[in-house]
C-alpha positions in Angstrom: 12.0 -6.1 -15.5 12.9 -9.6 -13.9 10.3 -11.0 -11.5 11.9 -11.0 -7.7 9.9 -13.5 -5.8 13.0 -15.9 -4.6 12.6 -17.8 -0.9 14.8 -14.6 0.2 12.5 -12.2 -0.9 9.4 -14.3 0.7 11.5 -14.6 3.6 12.2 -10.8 4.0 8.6 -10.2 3.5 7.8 -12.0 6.3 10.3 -10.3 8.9 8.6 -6.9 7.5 4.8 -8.1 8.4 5.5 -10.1 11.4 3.9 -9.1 14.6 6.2 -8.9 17.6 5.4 -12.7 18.6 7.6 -15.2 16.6 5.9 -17.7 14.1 6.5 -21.6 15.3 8.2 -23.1 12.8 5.7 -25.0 11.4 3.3 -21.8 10.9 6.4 -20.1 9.7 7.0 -23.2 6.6 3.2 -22.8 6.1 3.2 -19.1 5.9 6.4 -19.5 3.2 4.3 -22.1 1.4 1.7 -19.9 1.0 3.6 -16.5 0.4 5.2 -19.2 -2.5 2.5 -20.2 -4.4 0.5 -16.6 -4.4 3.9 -15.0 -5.9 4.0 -18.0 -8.4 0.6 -16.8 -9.9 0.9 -13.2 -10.1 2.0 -11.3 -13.0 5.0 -9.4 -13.5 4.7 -5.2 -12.2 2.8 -2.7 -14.8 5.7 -0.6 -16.4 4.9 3.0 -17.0 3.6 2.7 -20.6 1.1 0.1 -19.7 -0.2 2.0 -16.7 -0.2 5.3 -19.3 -2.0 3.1 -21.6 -4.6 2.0 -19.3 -5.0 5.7 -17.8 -5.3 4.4 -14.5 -2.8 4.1 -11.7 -4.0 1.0 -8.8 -2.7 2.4 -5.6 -3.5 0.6 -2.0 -3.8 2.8 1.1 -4.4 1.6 4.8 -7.6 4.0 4.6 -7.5 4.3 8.8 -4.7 6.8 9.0 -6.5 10.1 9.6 -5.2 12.9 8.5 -3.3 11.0 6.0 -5.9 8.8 5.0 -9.1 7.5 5.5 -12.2 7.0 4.2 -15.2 9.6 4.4 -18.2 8.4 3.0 -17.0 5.6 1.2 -14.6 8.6 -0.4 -10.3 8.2 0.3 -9.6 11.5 1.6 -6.5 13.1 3.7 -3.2 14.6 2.9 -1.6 11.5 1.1 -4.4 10.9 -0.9 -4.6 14.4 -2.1 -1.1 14.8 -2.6 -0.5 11.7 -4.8 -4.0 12.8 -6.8 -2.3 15.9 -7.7 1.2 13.9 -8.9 -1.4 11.9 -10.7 -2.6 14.7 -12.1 1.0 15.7 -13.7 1.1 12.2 -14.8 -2.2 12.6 -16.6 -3.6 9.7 -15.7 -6.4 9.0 -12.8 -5.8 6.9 -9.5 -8.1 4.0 -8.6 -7.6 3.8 -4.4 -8.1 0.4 -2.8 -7.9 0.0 0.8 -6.0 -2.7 3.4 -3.8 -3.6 6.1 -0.7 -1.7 6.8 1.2 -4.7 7.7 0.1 -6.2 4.4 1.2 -3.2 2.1 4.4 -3.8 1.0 3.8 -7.3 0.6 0.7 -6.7 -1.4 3.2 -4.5 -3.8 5.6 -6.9 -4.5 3.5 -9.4 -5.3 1.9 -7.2 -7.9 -1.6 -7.1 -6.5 -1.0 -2.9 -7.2 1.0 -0.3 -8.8 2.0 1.4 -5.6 1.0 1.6 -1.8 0.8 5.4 -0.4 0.4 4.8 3.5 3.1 6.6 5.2 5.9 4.7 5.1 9.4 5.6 5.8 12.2 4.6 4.0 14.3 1.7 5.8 17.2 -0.3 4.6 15.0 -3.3 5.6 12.0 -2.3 3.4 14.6 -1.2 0.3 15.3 -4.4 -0.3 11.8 -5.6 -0.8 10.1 -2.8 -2.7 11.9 0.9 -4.5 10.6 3.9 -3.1 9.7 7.3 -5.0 11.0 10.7 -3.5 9.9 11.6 -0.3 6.6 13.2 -0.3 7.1 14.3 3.2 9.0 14.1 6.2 7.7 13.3 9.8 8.7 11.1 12.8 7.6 8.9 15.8 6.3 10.8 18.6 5.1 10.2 22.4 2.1 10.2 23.1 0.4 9.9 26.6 -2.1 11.2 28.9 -2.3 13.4 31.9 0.7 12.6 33.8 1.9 9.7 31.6 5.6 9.5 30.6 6.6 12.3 27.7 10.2 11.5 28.0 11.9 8.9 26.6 13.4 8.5 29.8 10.1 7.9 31.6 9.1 4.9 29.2 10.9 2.7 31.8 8.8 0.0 32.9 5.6 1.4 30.8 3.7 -0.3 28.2 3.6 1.3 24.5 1.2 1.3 21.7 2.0 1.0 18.0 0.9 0.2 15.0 1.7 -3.0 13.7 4.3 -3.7 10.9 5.4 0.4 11.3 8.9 2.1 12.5 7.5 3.0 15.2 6.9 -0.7 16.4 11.0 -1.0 16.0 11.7 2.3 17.5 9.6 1.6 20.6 11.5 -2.6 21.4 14.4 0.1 20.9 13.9 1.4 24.2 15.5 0.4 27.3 13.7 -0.6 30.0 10.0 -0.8 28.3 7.7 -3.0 30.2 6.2 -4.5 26.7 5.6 -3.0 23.2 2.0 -4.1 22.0 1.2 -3.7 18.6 -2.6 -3.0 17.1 -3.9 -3.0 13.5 -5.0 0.1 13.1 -4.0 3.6 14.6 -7.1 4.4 15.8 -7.2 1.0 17.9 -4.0 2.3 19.8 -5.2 5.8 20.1 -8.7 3.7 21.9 -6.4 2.2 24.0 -4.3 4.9 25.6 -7.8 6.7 26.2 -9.0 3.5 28.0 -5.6 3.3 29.8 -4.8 0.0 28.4 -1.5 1.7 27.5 0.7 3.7 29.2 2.2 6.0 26.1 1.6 5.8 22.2 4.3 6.4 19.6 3.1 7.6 16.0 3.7 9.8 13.2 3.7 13.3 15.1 0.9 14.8 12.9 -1.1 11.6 13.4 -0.7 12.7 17.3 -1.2 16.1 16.5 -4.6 15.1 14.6 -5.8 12.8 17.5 -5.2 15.6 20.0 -7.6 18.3 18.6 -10.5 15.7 17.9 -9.9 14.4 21.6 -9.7 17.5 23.9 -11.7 15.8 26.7 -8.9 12.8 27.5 -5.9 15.3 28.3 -3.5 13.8 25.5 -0.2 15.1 25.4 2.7 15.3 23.2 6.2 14.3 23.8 9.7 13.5 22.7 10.3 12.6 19.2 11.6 9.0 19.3 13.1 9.5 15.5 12.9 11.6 11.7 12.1 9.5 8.9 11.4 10.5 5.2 8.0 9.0 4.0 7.7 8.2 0.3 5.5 5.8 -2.0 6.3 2.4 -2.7 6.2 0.5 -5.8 8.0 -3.2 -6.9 11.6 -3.2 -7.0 13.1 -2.7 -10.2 9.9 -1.2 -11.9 12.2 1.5 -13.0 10.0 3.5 -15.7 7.5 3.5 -13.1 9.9 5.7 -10.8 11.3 7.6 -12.9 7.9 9.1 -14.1 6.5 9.3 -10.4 9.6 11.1 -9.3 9.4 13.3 -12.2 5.5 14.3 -11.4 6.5 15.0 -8.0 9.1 17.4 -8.7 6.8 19.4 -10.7 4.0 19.7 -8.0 6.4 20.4 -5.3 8.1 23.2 -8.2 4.4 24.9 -8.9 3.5 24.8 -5.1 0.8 22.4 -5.6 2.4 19.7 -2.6 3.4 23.2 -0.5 -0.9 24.6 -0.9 -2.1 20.6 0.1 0.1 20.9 3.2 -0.6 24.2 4.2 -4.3 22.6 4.1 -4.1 20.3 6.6 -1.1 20.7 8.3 -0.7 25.0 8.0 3.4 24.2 7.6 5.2 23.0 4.3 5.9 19.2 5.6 8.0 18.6 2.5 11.7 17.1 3.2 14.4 19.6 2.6 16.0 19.0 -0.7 
C-alpha cells in the first residue's frame, strides 16, 4: 500500500476538521506545516497480517457519545463498542480502545496513529476521499431536537440558533438550512445537549438515538423530538487503500450480522434491529 499524505490530502483533512470559522491564512500555512511534518514521520497503515500477527486491533473512539460510546469507569462501553468487539471476535483478535476528539478522528486514521476509528460516522463523498470505510454497521440520521415549545420542524428553524457537534454531518446539514440565525458547533455531544437545557440554543440536531438516549436520562427539561434533517449509513473507518484490512473487517461483519450477533447487541440497547437494509 502506497503512503497518501500529498498537500491535497493535508488540505482535504483540514476542510473535514475545520470548525465553522475560517483559518487566517497564516494559521491555515501553519496548520499545513504542521499536518506536513507529523504525516512525514508516521509509518505506513498495519495490513491485515501484521495486525493478525500482533493479535491486537488499535481502534480510536470519541468515548463521549452515549449510547454509542463512552467510558464507564475507565471501561469503553455502548453499542459501537460492543458491536465492533464482537466483529473482533470473528476476527480472532482483541481490540485495544483509545479515546479522542471527533473532529480529530479521521485525521488521526490517516496519519496512521490507529488501525480504525469507530465513532459514528457517516459515509460522505468528502470523507471517502480521505479515509475507506467498512460496511455499514448501522444506519441512523440527524434529528431535531428542542425543548418545550422550541422549533421541531425544519420549517421553524428560521431565525433560531442550532447546536452540533463539531466536525459531524450534522454540522453541514444544519448551515444547510435556510434562514438559521447561526450554527454553533461544540466538542462534545453532551456540551450541546448542556446547552439546549440551559437555553443557550434554540434546537439540537444529532444522531436520533443519541436524542432518543438524552431524552430518557433528562425527563425533567421537556426535550422533544423532531424532524429528521437526513439518513446516513454509519461505518468504521480505516486508511485509504489498506485493502486487506477491509476486506477482512467486512468479512467479520457479515458473519455477525448472519448469526444475529449485531441484531441481539441492537436489540440491547436500542430494542430495534438498527442494521442498514442490505
Amino acid at each position: 500500500m502506497q503512503p497518501v499524505h500529498t498537500l491535497g490530502n493535508l488540505y482535504l483533512l483540514l476542510k473535514l476538521t475545520e470548525r465553522t470559522e475560517k483559518l487566517p491564512m497564516r494559521a491555515f500555512k501553519l496548520s499545513l506545516l504542521v499536518l506536513g511534518m507529523a504525516c512525514a514521520v508516521t509509518a505506513q497503515a498495519r495490513d491485515w497480517a501484521t495486525i493478525k500477527q500482533s493479535g491486537t486491533i488499535e481502534i480510536v473512539t470519541e468515548g463521549n457519545f452515549p449510547p454509542f460510546s463512552y467510558v464507564d469507569n475507565g471501561k469503553h462501553v455502548g453499542y459501537e463498542v460492543e458491536a465492533y468487539e464482537a466483529i473482533a471476535k470473528k476476527l480472532g483478535v482483541r481490540i485495544h480502545w483509545n479515546s479522542l476528539g471527533f473532529d480529530a478522528l479521521i485525521a488521526a486514521v490517516h496519519q496512521d496513529r490507529f488501525d480504525m476509528a469507530v465513532s459514528g460516522h457517516g459515509i460522505t463523498p468528502e470523507r471517502e476521499k480521505a479515509v475507506d470505510f467498512a460496511t455499514p454497521h448501522y444506519c441512523s440520521g440527524g434529528q431535531i431536537v428542542a425543548r418545550g415549545d422550541g422549533p421541531l420542524k425544519v420549517a421553524d428553524l428560521k431565525g433560531k440558533s442550532i447546536g452540533v457537534l463539531l466536525a459531524s454531518t450534522y454540522a453541514d446539514a444544519a448551515k444547510k438550512v435556510a434562514g438559521v440565525k447561526d450554527v454553533r458547533t461544540f466538542p462534545r455531544d453532551t456540551d450541546v445537549l448542556q446547552a439546549l437545557m440551559g437555553n443557550r440554543i434554540d434546537a439540537w440536531v444529532t444522531d436520533r438515538f443519541v436524542a432518543g438516549s438524552a431524552i430518557a436520562k433528562n425527563p425533567n427539561f421537556n426535550l422533544k423530538t423532531g424532524d429528521m434533517l437526513f439518513v446516513e449509513r454509519i461505518a468504521g473507518v480505516m486508511q485509504k487503500g489498506n485493502t486487506s484490512l477491509r476486506e477482512q473487517v467486512n468479512k467479520a461483519i457479515a458473519e455477525a450480522r448472519a448469526d444475529g450477533s449485531l441484531k441481539a447487541i441492537s436489540q440491547k440497547y436500542f430494542k430495534e434491529d438498527i442494521s442498514c437494509p442490505n
